[in-house]
Backbone of each chain as ProteinMPNN parsed JSONL, in Angstrom:
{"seq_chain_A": "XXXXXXXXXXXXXXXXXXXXXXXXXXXXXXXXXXXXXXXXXXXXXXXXXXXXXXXXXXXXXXXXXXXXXXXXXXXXXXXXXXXXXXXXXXXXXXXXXXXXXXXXXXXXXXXXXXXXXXXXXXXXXXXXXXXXX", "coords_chain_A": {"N_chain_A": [[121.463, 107.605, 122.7], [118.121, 107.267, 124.925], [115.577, 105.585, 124.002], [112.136, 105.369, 124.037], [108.36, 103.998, 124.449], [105.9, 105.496, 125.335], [102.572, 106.557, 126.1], [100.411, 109.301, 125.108], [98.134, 110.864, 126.036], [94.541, 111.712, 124.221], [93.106, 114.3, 123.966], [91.526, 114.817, 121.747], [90.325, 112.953, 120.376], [89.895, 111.21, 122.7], [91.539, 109.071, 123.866], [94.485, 107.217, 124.407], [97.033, 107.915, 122.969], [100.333, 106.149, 121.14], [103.871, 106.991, 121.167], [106.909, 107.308, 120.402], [109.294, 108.297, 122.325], [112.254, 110.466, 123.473], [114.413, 110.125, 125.931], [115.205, 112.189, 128.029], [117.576, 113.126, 130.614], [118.414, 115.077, 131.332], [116.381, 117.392, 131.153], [114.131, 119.439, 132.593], [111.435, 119.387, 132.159], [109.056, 116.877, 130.835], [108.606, 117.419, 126.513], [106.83, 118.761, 124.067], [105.885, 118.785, 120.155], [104.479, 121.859, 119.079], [102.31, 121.886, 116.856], [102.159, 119.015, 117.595], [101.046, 118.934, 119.506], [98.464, 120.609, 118.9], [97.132, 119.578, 117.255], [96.15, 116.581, 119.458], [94.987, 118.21, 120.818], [95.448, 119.679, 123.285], [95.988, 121.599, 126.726], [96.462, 125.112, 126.631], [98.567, 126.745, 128.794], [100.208, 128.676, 131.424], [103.127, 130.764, 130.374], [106.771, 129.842, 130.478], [110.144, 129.925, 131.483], [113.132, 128.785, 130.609], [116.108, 127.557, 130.463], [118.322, 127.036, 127.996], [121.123, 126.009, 125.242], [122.701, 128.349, 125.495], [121.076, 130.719, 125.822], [118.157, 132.062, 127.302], [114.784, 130.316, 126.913], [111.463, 130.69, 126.352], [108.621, 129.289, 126.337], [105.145, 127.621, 126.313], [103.631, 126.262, 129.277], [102.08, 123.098, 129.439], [99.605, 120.295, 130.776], [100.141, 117.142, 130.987], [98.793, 113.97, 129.939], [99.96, 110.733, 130.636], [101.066, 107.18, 129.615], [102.775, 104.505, 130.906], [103.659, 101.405, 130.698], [101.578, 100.026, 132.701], [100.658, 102.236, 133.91], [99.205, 105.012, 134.805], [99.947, 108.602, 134.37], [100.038, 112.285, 136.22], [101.726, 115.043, 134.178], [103.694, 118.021, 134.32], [103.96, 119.656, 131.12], [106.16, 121.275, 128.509], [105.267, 123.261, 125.808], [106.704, 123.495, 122.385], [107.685, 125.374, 119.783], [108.448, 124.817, 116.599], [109.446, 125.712, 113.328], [108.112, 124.791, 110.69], [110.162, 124.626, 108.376], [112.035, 122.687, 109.429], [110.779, 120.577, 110.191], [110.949, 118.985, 108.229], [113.394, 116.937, 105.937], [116.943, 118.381, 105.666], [117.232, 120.376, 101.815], [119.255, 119.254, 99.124], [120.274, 121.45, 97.997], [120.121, 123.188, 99.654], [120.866, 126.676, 101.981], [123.917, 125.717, 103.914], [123.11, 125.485, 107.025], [121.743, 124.109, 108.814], [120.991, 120.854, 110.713], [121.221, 118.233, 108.432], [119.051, 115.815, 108.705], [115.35, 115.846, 109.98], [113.797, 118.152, 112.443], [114.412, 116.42, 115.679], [111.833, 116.836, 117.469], [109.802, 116.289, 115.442], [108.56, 114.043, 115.294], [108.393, 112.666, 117.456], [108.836, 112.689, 120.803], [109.793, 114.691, 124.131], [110.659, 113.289, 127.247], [111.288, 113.857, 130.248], [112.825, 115.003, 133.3], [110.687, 115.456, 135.068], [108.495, 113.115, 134.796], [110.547, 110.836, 134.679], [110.61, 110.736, 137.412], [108.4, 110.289, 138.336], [108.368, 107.146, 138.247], [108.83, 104.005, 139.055], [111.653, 103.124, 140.893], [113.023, 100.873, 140.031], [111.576, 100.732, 137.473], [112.692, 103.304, 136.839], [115.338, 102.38, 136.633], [115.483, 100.177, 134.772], [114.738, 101.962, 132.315], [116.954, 103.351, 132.368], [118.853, 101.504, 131.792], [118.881, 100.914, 129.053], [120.501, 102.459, 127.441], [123.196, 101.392, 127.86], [122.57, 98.425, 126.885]], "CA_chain_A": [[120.081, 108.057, 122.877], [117.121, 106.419, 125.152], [113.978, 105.869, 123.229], [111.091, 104.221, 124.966], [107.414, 104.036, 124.104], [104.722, 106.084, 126.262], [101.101, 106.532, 125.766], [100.046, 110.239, 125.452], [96.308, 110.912, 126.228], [94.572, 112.709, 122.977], [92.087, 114.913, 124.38], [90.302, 115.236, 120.943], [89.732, 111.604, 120.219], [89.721, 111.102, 123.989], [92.087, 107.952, 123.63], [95.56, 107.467, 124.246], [98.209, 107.491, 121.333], [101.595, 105.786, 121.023], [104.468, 108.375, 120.445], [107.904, 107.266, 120.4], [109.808, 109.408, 123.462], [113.286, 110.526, 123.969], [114.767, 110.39, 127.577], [116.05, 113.512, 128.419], [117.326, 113.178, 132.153], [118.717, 116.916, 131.529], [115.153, 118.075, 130.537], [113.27, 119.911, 133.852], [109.801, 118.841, 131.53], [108.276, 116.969, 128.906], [108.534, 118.566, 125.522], [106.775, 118.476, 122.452], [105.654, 120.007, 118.944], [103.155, 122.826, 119.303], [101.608, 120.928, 115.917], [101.169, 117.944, 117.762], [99.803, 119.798, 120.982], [97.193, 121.631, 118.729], [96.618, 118.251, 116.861], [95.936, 116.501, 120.469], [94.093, 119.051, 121.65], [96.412, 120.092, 124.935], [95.521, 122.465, 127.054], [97.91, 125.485, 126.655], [98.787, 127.486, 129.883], [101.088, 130.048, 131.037], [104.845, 130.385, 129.902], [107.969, 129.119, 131.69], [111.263, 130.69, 130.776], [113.887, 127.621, 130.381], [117.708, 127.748, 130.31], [118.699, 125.991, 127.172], [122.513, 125.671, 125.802], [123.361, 129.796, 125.386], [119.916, 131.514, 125.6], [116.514, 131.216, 127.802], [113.968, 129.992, 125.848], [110.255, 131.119, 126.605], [108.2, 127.924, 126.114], [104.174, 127.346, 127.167], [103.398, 125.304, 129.551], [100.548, 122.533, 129.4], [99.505, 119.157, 131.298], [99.937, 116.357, 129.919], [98.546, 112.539, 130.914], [100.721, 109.625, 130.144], [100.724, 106.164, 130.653], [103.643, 104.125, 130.875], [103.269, 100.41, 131.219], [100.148, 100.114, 132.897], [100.09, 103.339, 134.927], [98.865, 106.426, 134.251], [101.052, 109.672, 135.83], [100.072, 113.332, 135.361], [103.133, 115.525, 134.225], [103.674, 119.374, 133.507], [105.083, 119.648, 129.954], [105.967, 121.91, 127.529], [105.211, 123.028, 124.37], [107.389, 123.857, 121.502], [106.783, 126.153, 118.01], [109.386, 124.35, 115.033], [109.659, 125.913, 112.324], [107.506, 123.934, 109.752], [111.14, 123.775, 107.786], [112.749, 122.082, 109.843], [109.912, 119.306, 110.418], [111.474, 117.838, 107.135], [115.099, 117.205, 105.989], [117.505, 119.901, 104.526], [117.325, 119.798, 100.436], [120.588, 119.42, 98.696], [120.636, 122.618, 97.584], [119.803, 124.116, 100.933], [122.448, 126.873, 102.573], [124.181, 124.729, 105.593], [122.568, 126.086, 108.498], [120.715, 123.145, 109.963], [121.537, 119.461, 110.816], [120.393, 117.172, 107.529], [117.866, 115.195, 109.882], [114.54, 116.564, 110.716], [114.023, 118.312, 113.814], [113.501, 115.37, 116.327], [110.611, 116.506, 118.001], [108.318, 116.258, 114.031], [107.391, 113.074, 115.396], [108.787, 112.125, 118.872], [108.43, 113.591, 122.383], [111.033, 114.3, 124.882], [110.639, 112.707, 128.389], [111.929, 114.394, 130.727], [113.247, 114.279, 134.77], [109.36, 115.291, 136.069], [108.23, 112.507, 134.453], [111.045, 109.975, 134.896], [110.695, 110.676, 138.831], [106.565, 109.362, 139.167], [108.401, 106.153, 138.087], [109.327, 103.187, 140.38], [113.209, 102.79, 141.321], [113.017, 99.856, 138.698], [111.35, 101.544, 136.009], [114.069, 104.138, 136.336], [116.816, 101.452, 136.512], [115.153, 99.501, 133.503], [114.805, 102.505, 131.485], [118.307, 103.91, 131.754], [119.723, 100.083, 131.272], [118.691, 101.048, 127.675], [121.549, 103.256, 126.771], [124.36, 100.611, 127.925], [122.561, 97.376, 126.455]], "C_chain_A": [[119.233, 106.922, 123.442], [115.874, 106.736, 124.336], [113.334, 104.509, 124.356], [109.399, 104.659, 124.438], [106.062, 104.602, 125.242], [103.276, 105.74, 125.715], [100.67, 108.325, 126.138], [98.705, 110.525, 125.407], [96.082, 112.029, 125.037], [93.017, 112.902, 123.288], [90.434, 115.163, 123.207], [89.467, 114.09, 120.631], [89.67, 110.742, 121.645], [89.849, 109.14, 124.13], [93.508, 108.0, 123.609], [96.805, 106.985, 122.811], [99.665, 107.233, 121.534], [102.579, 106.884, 120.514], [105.553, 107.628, 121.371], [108.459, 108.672, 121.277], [111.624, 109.046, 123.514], [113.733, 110.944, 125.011], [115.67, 111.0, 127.783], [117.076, 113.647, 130.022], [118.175, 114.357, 132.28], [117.545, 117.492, 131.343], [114.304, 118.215, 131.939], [111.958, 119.227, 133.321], [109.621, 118.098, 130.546], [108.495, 117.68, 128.368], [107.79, 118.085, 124.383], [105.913, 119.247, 121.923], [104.26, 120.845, 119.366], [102.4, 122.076, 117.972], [100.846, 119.714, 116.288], [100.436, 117.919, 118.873], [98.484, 119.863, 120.619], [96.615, 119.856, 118.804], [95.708, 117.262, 117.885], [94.725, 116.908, 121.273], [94.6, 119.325, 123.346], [95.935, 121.397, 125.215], [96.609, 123.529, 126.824], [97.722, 126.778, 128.23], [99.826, 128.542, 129.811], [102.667, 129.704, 130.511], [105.894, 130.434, 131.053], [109.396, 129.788, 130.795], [112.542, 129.451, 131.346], [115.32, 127.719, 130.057], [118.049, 126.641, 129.019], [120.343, 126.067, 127.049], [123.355, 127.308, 125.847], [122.512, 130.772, 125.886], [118.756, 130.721, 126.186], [115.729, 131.31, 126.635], [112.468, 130.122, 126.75], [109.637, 130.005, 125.931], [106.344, 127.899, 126.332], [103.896, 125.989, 127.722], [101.747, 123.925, 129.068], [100.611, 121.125, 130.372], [99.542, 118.115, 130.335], [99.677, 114.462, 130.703], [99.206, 111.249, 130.429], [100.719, 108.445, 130.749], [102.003, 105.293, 130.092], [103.421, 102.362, 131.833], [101.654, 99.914, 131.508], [99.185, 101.149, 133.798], [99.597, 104.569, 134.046], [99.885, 107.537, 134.94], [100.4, 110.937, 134.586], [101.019, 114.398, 135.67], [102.712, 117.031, 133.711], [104.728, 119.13, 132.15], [105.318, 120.778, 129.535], [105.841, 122.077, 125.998], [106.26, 124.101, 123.272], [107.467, 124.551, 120.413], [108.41, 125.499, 117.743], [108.633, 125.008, 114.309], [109.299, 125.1, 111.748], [108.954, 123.521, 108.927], [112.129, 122.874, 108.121], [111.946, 120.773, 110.102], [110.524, 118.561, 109.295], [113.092, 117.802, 106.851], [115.334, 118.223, 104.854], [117.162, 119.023, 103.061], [119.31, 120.25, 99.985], [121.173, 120.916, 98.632], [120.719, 124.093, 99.067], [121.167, 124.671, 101.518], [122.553, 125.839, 103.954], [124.097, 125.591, 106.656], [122.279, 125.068, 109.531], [121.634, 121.907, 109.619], [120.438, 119.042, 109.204], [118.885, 116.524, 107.637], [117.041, 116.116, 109.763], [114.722, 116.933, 111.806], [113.385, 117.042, 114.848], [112.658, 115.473, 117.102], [109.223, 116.515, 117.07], [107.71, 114.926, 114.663], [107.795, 112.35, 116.744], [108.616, 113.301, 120.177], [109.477, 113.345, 123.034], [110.359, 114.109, 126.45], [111.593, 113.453, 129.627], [112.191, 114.386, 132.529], [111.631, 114.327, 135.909], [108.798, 114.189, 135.604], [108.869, 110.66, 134.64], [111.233, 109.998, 136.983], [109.136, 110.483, 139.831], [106.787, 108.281, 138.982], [108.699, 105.392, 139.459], [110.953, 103.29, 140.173], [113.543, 101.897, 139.945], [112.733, 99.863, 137.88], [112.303, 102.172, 135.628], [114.764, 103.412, 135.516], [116.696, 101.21, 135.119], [115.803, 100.327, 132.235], [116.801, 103.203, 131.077], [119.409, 102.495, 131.673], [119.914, 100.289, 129.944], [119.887, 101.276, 126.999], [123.198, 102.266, 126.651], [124.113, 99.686, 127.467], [122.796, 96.931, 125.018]], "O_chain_A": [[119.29, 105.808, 122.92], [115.341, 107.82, 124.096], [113.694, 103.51, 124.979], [109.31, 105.808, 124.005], [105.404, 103.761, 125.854], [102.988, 104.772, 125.01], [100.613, 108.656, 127.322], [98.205, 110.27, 124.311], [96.874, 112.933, 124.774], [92.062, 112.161, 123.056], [89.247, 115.426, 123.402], [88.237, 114.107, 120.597], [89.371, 109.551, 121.562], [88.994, 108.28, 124.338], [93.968, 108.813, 122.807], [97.114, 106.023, 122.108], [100.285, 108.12, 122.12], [102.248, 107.623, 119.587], [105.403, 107.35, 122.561], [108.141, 109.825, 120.989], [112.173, 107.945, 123.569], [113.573, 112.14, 125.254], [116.839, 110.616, 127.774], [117.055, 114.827, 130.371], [118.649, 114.606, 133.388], [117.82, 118.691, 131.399], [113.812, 117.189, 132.41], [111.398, 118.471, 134.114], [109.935, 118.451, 129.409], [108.71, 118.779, 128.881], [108.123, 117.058, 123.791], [105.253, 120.111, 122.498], [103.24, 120.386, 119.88], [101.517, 121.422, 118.525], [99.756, 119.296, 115.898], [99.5, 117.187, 119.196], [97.525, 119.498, 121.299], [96.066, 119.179, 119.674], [94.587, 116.993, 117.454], [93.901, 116.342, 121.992], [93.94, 119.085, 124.358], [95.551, 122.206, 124.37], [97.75, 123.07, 126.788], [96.73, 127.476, 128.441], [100.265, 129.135, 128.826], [103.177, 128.599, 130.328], [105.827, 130.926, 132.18], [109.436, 130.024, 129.588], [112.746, 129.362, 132.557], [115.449, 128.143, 128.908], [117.987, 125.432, 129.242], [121.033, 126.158, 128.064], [124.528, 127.372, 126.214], [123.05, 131.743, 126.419], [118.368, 129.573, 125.973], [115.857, 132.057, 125.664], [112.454, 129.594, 127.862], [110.145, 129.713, 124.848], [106.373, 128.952, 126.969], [103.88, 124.923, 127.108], [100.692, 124.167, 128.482], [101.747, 120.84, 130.751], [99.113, 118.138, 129.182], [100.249, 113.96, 131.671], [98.539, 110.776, 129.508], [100.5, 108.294, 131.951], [102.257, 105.37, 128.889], [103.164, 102.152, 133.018], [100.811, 99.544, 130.691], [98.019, 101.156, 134.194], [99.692, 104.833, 132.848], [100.524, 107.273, 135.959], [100.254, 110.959, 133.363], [101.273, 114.778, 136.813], [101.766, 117.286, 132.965], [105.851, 118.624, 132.13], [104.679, 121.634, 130.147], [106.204, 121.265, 125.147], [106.446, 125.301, 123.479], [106.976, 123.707, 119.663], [109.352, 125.665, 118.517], [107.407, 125.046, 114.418], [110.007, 124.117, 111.966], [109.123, 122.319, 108.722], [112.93, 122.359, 107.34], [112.67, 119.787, 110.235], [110.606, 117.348, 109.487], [113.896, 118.518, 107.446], [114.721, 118.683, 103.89], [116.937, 117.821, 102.92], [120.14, 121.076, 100.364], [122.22, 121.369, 99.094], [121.141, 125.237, 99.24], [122.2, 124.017, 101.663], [121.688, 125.382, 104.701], [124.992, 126.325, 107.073], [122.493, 125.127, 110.742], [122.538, 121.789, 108.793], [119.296, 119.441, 108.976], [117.906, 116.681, 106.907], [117.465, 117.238, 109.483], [115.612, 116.398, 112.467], [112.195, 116.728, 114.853], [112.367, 114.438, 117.702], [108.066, 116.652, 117.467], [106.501, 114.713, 114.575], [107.277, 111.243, 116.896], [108.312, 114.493, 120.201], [110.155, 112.325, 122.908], [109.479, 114.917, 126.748], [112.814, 113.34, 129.524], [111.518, 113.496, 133.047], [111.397, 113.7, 136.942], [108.031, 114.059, 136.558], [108.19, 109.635, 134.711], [111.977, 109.24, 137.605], [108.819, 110.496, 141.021], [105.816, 107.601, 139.313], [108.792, 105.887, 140.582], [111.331, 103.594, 139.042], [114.236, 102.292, 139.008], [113.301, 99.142, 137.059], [112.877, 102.008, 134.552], [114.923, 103.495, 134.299], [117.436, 101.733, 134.286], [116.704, 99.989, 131.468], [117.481, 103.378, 130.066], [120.623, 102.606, 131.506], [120.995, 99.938, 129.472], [120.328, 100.523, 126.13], [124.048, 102.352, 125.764], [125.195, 99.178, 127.172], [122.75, 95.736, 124.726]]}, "seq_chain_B": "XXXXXXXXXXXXXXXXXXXXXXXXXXXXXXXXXXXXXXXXXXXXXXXXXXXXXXXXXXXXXXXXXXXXXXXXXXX", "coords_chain_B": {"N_chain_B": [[91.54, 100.363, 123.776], [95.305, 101.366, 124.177], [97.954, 99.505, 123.282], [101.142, 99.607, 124.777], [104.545, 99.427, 123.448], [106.27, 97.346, 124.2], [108.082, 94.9, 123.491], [108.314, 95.214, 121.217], [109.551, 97.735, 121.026], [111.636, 97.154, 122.348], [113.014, 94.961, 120.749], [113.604, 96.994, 118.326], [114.948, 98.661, 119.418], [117.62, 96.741, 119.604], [118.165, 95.93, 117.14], [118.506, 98.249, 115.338], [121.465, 99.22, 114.348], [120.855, 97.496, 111.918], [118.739, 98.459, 110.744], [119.202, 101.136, 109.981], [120.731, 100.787, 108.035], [118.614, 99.102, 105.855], [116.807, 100.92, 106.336], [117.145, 103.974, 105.602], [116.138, 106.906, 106.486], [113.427, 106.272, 106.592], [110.061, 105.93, 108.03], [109.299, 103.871, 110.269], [106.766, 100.734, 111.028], [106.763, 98.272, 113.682], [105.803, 95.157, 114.012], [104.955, 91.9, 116.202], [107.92, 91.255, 115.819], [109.131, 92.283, 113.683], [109.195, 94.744, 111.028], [106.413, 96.055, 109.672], [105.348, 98.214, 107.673], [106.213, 100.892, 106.132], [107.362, 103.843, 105.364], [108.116, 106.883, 103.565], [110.274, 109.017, 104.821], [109.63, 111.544, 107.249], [106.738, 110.888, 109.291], [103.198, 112.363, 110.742], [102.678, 111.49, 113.952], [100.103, 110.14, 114.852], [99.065, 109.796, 112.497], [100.464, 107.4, 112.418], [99.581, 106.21, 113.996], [97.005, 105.662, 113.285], [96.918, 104.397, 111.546], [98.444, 101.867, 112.263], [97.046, 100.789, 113.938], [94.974, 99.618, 112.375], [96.547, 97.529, 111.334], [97.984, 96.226, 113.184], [95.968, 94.961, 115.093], [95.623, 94.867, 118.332], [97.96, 93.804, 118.566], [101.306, 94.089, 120.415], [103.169, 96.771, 119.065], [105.623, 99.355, 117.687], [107.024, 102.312, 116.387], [109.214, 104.075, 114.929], [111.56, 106.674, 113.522], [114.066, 106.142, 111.229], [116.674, 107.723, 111.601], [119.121, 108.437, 109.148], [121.244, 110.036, 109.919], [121.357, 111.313, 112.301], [121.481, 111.009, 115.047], [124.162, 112.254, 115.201], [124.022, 114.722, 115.581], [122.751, 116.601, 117.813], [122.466, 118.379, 120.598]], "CA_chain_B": [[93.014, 100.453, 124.366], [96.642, 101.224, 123.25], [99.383, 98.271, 123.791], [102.489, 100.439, 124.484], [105.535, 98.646, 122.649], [107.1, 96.338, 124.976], [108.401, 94.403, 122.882], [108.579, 96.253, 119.184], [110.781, 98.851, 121.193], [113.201, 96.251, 122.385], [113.249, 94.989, 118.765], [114.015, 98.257, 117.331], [116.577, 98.847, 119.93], [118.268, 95.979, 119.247], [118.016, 96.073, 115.6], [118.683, 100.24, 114.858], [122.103, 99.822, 113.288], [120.857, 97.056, 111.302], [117.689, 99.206, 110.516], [119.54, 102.049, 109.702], [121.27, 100.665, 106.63], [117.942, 99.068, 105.492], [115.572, 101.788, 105.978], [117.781, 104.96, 106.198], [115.141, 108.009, 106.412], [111.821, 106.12, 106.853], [109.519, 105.525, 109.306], [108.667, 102.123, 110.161], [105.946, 100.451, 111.717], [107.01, 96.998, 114.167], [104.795, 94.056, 114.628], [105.682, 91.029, 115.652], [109.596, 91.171, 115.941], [109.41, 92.42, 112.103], [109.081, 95.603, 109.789], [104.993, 95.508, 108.865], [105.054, 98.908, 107.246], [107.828, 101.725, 105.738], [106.805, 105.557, 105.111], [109.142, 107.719, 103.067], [111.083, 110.187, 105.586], [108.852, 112.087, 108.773], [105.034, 110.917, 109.461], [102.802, 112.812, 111.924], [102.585, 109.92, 115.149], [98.711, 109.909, 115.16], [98.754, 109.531, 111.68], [101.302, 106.741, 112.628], [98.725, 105.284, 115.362], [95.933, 105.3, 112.841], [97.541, 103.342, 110.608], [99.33, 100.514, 113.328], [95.778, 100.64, 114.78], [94.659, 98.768, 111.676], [97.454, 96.721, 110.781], [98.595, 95.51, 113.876], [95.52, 95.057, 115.834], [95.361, 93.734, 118.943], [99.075, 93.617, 119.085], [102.317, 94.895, 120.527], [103.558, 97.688, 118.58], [106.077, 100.49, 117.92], [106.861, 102.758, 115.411], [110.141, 104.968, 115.176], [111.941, 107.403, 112.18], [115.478, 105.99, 111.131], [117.419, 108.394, 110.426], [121.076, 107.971, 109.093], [122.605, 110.65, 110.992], [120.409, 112.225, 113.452], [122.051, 110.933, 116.689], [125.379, 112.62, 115.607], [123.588, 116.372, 115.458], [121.933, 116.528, 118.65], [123.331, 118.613, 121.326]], "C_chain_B": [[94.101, 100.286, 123.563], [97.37, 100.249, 124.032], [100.422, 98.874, 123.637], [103.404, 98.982, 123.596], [106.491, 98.259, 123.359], [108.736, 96.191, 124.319], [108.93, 94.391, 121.837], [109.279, 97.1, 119.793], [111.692, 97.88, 121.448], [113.594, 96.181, 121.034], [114.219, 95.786, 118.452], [115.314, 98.742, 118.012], [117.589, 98.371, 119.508], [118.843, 95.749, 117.967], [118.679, 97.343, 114.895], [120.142, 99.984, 114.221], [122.109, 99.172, 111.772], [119.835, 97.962, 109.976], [118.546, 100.072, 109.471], [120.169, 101.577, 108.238], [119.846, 100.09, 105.633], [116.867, 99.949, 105.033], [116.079, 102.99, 106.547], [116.201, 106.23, 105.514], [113.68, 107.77, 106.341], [111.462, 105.832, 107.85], [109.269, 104.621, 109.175], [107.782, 101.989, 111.115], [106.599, 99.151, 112.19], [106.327, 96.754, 114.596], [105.601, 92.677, 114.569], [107.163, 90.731, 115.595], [109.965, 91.735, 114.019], [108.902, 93.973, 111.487], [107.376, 95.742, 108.834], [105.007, 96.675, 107.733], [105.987, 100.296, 107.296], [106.985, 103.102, 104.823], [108.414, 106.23, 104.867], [109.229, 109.052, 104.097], [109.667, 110.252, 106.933], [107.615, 111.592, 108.738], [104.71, 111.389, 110.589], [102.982, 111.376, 112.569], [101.255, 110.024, 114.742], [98.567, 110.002, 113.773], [99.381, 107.77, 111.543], [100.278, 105.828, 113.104], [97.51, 104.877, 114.76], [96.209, 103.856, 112.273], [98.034, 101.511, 111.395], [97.876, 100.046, 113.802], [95.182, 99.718, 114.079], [95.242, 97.454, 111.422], [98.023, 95.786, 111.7], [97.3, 94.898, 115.408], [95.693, 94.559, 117.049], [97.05, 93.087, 119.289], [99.724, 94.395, 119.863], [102.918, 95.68, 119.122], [104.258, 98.815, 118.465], [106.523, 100.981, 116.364], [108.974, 103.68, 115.883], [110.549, 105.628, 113.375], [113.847, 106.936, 112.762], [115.978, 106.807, 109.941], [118.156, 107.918, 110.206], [121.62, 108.65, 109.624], [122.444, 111.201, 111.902], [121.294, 112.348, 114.545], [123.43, 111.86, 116.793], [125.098, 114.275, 115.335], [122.898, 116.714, 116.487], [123.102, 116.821, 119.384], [122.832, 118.56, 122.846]], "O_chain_B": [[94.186, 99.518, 122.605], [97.378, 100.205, 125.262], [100.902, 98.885, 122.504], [102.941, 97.889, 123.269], [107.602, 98.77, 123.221], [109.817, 96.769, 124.432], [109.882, 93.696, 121.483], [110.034, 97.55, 118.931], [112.629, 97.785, 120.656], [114.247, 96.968, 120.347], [115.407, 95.498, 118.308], [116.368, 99.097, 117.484], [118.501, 99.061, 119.053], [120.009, 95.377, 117.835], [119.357, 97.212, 113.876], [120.183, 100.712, 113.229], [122.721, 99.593, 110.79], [120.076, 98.076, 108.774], [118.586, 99.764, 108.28], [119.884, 102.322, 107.3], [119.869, 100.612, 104.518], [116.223, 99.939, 103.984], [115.752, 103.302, 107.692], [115.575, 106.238, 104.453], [112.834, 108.636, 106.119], [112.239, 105.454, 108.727], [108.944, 104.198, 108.066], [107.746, 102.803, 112.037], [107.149, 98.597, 111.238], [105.792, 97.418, 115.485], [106.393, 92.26, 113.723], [107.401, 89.597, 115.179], [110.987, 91.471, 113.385], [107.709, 94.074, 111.772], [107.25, 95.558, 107.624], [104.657, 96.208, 106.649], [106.427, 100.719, 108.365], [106.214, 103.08, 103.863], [109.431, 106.168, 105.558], [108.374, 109.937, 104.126], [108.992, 109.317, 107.365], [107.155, 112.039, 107.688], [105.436, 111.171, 111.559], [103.323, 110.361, 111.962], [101.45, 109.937, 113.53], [97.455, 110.516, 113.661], [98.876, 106.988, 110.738], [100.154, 104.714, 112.594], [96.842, 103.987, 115.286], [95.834, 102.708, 112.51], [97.879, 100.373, 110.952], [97.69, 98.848, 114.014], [94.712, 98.802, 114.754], [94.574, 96.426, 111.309], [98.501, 94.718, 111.317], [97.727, 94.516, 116.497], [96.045, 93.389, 116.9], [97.295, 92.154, 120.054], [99.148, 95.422, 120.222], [103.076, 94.975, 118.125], [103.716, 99.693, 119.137], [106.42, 100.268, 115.366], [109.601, 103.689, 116.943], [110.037, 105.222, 112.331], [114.526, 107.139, 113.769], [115.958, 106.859, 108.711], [118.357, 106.848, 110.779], [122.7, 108.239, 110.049], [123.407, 111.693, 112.49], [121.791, 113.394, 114.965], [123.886, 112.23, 117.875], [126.007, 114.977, 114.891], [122.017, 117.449, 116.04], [124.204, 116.279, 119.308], [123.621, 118.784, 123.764]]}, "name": "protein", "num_of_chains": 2, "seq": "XXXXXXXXXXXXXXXXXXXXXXXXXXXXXXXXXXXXXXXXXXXXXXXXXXXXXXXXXXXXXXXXXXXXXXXXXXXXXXXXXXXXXXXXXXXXXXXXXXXXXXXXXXXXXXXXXXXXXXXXXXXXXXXXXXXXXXXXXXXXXXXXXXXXXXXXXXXXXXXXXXXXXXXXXXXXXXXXXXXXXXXXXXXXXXXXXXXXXXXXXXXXXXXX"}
């Protein structure tokens, strides 16, 4: 897994916020929690219908402004509904349905190829050095 | 202004399987090349950012959730 550190713009406190990102470079968009959309204050737009690993997935879109380094770039994302039970980990007793783990977008964002392609050549490079260092 | 995490993400990169046996299921806050601050299991981020905002002012900063097994459930 790449993790890397963005800056997502937070429309309500009209200030950008740190949010741990996972680099998708299978992911057509940005993704993240409809919780931390509302939270945010993101705009929400129309819906996008998304090939995931069996089944399309109906998604809404929104904009989203990020800053990476010292740039700014603006990206289409989407947004996500979790299941509030899955934002936390299974309990012992819980039937085995789900992974243990929370779902990883309760507190991270996924990054995705519209986003990793407003970078420079060397941002790219940098960023996917990550995974082999 | 926010100071993305240069620096505190390398860290944490570098660090994560050490992490992981130390602080399996919390969130941490990094300042500093070090561990400033440890939250039992998931925290919202912008509850995350309030918090670093105080504690680390004026620095580099990153935050992440170590799990213990996450990476091997992810498809």
């Amino acid at each position: 897994m790449i993790l890397i550190d963005v800056g997502i713009y937070n429309h309500s406190k009209k200030r950008y916020e740190l949010f741990e990102a996972i680099v998708d470079t299978g992911a057509t968009f940005c993704a993240l929690a409809k919780h931390i959309a509302e939270e945010i204050g993101l705009p929400f737009h129309e819906s996008v219908h998304l090939w995931q690993v069996n089944s399309p997935l109906t998604l809404t879109k929104t904009a989203l402004k990020i800053k990476y380094r010292k740039k700014e770039h603006y990206v289409d994302g989407v947004i996500v509904g979790i299941d509030r039970n899955y934002l936390r980990p299974a309990t012992p007793d819980e039937e085995c349905k789900r992974p243990f783990a929370p779902h990883p977008l309760s507190s991270r964002i996924i990054i995705g190829k519209n986003f990793l392609e407003k970078l420079s050549e060397k941002e790219r490079k940098e960023i996917l050095s990550y995974l082999v260092s | 202004m926010i100071l993305l995490g240069i620096e505190s993400r390398k860290w944490i990169n570098e660090n994560l399987p050490k992490l992981r046996k130390e602080y399996p299921n919390k969130t941490i806050i990094v300042c500093d090349n070090k561990v400033v601050k440890v939250f039992d299991g998931i925290i919202d981020p912008i509850q995350v950012n309030e918090v670093a905002r105080q504690i680390c002012k004026g620095k580099d900063w990153s935050y992440t959730f170590v799990s213990k097994e996450e990476e091997e459930y992810i498809l």
